[in-house]
C-alpha positions as CSV (number, residue, x, y, z in Angstrom):
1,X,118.1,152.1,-7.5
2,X,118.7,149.4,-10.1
3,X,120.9,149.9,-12.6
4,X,120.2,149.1,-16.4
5,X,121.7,146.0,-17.5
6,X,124.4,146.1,-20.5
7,X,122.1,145.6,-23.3
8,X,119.4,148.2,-22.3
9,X,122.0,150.8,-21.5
10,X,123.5,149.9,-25.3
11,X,120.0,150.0,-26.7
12,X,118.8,153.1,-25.0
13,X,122.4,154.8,-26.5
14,X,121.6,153.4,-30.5
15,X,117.8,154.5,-29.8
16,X,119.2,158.2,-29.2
17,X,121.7,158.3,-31.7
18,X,119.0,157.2,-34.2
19,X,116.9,159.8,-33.0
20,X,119.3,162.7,-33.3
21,X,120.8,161.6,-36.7
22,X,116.5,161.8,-37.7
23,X,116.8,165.2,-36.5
24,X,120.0,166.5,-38.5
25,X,118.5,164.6,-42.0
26,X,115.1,166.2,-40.9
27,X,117.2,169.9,-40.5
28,X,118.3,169.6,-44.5
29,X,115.5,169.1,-46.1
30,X,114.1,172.3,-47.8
31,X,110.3,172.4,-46.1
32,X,112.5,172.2,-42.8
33,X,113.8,175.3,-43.8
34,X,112.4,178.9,-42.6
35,X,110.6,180.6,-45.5
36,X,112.5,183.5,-46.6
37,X,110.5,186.3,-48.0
38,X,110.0,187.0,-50.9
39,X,112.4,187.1,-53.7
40,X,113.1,190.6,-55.2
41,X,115.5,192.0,-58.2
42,X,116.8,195.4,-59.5
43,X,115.9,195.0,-63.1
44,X,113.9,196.7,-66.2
45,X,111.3,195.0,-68.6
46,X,113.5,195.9,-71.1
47,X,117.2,195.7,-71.5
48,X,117.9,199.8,-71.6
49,X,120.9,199.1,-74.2
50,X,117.9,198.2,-77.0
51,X,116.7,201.9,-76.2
52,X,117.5,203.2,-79.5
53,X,116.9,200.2,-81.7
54,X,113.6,199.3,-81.0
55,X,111.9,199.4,-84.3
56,X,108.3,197.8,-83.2
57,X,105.9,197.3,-80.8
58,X,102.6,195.1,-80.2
59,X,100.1,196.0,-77.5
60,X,97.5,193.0,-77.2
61,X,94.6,193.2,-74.9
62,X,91.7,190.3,-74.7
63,X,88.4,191.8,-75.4
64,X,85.1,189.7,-75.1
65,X,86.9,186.5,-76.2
66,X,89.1,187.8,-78.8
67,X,92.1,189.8,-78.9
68,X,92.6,193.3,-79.6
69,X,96.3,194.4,-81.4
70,X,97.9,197.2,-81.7
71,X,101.3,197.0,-83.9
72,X,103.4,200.4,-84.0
73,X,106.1,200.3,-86.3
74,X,109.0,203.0,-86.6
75,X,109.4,203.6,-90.3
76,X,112.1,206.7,-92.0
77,X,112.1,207.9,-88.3
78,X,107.8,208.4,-87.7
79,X,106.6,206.1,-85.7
80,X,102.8,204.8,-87.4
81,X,100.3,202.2,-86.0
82,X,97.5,199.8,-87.4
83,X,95.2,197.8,-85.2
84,X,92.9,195.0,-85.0
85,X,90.1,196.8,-84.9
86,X,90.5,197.9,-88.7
87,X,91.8,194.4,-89.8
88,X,95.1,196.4,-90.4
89,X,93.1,198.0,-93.1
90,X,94.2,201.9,-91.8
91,X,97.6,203.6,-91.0
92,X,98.1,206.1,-88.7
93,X,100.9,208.7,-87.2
94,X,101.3,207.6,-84.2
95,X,102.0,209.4,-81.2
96,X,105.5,209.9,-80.6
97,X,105.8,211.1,-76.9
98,X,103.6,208.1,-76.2
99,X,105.8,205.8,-77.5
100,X,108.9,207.1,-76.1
101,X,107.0,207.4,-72.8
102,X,106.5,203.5,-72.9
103,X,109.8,202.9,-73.9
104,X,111.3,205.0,-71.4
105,X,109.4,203.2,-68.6
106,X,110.0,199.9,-69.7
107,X,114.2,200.7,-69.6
108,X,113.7,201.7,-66.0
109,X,115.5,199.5,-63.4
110,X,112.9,199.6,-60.5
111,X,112.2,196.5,-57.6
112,X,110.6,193.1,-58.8
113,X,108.9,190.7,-56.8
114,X,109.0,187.1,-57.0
115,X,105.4,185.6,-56.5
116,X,106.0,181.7,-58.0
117,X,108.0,179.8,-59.8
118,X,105.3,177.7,-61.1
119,X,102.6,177.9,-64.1
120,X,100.2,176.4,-62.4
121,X,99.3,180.0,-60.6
122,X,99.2,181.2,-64.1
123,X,95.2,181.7,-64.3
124,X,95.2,183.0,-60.7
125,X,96.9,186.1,-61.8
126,X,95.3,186.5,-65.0
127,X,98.3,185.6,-66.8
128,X,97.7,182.7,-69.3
129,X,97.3,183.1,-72.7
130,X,93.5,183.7,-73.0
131,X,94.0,186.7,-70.5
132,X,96.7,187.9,-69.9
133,X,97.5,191.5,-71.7
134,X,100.7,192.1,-73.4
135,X,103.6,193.6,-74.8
136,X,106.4,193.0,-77.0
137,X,109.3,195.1,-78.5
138,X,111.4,194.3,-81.6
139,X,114.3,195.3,-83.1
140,X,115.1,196.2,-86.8
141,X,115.1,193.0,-88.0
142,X,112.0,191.5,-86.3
143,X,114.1,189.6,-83.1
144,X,112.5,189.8,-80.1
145,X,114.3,192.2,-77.5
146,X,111.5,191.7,-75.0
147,X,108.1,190.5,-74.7
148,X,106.2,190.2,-71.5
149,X,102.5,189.0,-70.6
150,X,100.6,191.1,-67.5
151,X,97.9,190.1,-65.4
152,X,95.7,192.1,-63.3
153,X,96.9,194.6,-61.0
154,X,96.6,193.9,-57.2
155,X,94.4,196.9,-56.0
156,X,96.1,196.5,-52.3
157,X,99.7,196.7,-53.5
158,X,99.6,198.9,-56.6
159,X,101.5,196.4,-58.1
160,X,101.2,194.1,-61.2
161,X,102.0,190.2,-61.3
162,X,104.0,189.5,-65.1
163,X,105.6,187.0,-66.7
164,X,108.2,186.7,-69.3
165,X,108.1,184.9,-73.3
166,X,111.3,183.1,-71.6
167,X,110.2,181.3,-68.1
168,X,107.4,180.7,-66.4
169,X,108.5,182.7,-62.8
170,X,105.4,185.4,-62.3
171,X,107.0,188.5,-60.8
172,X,104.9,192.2,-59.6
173,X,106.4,195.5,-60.9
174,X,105.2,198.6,-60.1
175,X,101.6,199.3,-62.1
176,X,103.1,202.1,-64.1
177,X,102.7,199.4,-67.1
178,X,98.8,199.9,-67.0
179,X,98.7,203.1,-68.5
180,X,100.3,201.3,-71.6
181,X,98.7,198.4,-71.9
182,X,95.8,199.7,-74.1
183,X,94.9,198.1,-77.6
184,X,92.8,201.6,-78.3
185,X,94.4,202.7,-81.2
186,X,92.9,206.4,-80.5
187,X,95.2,206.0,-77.2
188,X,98.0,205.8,-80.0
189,X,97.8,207.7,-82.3
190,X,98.9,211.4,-82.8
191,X,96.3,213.4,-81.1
192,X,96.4,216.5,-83.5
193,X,94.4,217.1,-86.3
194,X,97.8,218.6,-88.0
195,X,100.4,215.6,-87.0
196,X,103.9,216.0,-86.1
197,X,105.0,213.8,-89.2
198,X,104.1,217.0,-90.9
199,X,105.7,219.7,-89.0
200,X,103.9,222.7,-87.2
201,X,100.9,225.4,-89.0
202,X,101.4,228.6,-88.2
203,X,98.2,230.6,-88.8
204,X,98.5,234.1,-90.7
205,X,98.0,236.3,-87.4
206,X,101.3,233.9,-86.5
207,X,99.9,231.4,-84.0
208,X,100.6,227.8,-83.6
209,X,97.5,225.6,-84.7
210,X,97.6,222.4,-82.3
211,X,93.8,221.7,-83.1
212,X,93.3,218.0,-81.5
213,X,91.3,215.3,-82.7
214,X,88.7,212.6,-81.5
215,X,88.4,209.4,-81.4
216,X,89.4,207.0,-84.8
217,X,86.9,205.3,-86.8
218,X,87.1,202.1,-88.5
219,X,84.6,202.9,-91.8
220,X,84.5,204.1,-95.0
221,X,82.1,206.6,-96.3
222,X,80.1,204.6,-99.1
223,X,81.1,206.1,-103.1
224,X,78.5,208.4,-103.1
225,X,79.1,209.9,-100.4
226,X,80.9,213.7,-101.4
227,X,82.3,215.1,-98.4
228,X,81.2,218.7,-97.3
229,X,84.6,220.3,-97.7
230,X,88.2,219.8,-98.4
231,X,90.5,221.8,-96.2
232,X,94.1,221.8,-97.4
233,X,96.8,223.0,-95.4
234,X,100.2,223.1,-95.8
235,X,102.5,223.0,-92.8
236,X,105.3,225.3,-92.0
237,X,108.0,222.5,-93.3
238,X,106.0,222.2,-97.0
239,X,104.6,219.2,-96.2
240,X,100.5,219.2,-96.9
241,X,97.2,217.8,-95.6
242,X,93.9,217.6,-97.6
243,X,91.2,217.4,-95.1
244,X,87.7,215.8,-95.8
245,X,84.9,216.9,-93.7
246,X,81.8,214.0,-93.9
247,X,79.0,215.2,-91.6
248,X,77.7,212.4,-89.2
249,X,75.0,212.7,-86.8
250,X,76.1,215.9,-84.7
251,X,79.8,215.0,-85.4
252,X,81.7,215.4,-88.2
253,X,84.1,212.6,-90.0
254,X,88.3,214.1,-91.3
255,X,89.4,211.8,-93.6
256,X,93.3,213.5,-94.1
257,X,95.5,212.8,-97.5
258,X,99.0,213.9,-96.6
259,X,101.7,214.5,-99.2
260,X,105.4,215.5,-98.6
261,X,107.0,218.3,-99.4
262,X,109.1,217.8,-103.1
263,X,112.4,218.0,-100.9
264,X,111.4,214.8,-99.2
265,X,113.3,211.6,-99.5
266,X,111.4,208.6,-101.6
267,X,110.8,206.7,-98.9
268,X,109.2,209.8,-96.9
269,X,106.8,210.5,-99.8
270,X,105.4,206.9,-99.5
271,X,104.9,207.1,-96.1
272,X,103.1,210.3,-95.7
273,X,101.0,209.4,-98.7
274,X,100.5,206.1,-97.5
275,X,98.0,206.9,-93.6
276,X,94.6,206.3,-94.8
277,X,92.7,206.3,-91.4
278,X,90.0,208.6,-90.2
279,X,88.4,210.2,-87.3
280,X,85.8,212.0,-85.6
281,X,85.7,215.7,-84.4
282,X,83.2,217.8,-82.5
283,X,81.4,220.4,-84.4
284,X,83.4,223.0,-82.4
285,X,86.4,221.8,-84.1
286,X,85.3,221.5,-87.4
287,X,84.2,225.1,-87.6
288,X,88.0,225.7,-86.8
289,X,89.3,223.1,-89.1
290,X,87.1,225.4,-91.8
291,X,88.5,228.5,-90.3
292,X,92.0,227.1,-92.4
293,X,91.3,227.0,-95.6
């Protein structure tokens, strides 16, 4: 066998080193790398420490092309919404439980999922600003404590993709959020006809009244328009509510005036004389809204 002479043996040795030294670079580069999985945290959509300072709240929903707000706002304790849909013309008591049931879900430490790191997938998930849902909590003096954008929920994984106002990383969270992320203000607002800003009604024969209302309207009746009765009530803490009944179709429109009871502070007088909104009921519960006077 012939052997290699000196200088192909010595090129034949450089030729490997070069090769293996390719190798090693090659092993360091991040696309050499394995892909991990994906990237997951234990962590809330909003810092649980703001849970008692959280003074307001803004639900915002696209609909055909434009958006659709709802602002709740927690004023001498009661928490009261206006919307969009209204202009902001209308205030309303909103519903309590609903609003602690949003802010007790979004203090919740619970597995997120990294998805990307880049906006570029934004519009995939239905998370840029022209579609993206959202929501946003403030403190008392209007900072931001947390405000996040949601796209739409994968229907395989239950999950939803989000982002927050501060980077552009898209996590998924569990799609407890979509029961929230409603601009209706009827979704908000206090369901019942005598609202818990005003206390409970006890009836004569000593029963709790917890008639419920339908859905909120965004109209006025016109001047001329007399309504068919005034209901008042007056609640079991002293507070009162004058109730308008406006027949409509095979509905009937409440247009409520509250007032507070003389005991009240200033700034709870102004409120409660201050909700202006409206709503439908069925005939049904008009004839028991009657049944009060």
């Amino acid at each position: 066998m012939k052997q290699l002479s000196r200088g192909k043996a010595l090129l034949l040795f450089y030729s490997f080193d070069i090769i293996l030294l390719v190798v090693l670079a090659l092993s360091f580069l991040p696309f050499a790398k394995k892909e991990k999985g994906p990237q997951s945290q234990q962590s809330a959509l909003l810092n649980p420490k703001y849970v008692q300072t959280v003074s307001k709240i803004v639900v915002s929903t696209p609909e055909h092309g434009i958006r659709s707000v709802v602002t709740l706002t927690k004023q001498s304790g009661i928490w009261t919404g206006t919307d969009s849909d209204s202009n902001d013309m209308f205030l309303w008591p909103a519903d309590s439980k609903t609003v602690q049931n949003l802010i007790d879900y979004a203090i919740k430490v619970q597995s997120m999922y990294k998805k990307s790191d880049s906006a570029r997938v934004w519009k995939s998930f239905a998370l840029d600003e022209k579609n993206a849902r959202s929501i946003s909590f403030y403190g008392p003096e209007g900072e931001i404590f947390s405000s996040l954008y949601f796209g739409t929920m994968d229907p395989i994984t239950r999950r939803t993709p989000f982002r927050t106002w501060e980077e552009q990383t898209v996590w998924d969270a569990d799609s407890g959020i979509e029961l929230y992320l409603s601009s209706d203000p009827s979704f908000w607002a206090d369901p019942l006809i005598i609202p818990e800003c005003l206390g409970t009604y006890t009836a004569k024969d000593g029963t709790s009244v917890e008639l419920r209302r339908g859905k909120l309207l965004a109209i006025s009746p016109g001047e001329s328009n007399k309504p068919q009765e005034v209901v008042k009530v007056r609640s079991d803490s002293g507070r009162t509510a004058a109730l308008a009944v406006y027949p409509k179709n095979d509905e009937f429109v409440i247009i409520p005036v509250f007032a507070a009871d003389p005991s009240d502070s200033e700034k709870m007088k102004k409120l409660l004389s201050s909700f202006n909104y409206r709503y439908s009921v069925s005939a049904w519960t008009c004839a028991k809204i009657l049944e009060l006077r």
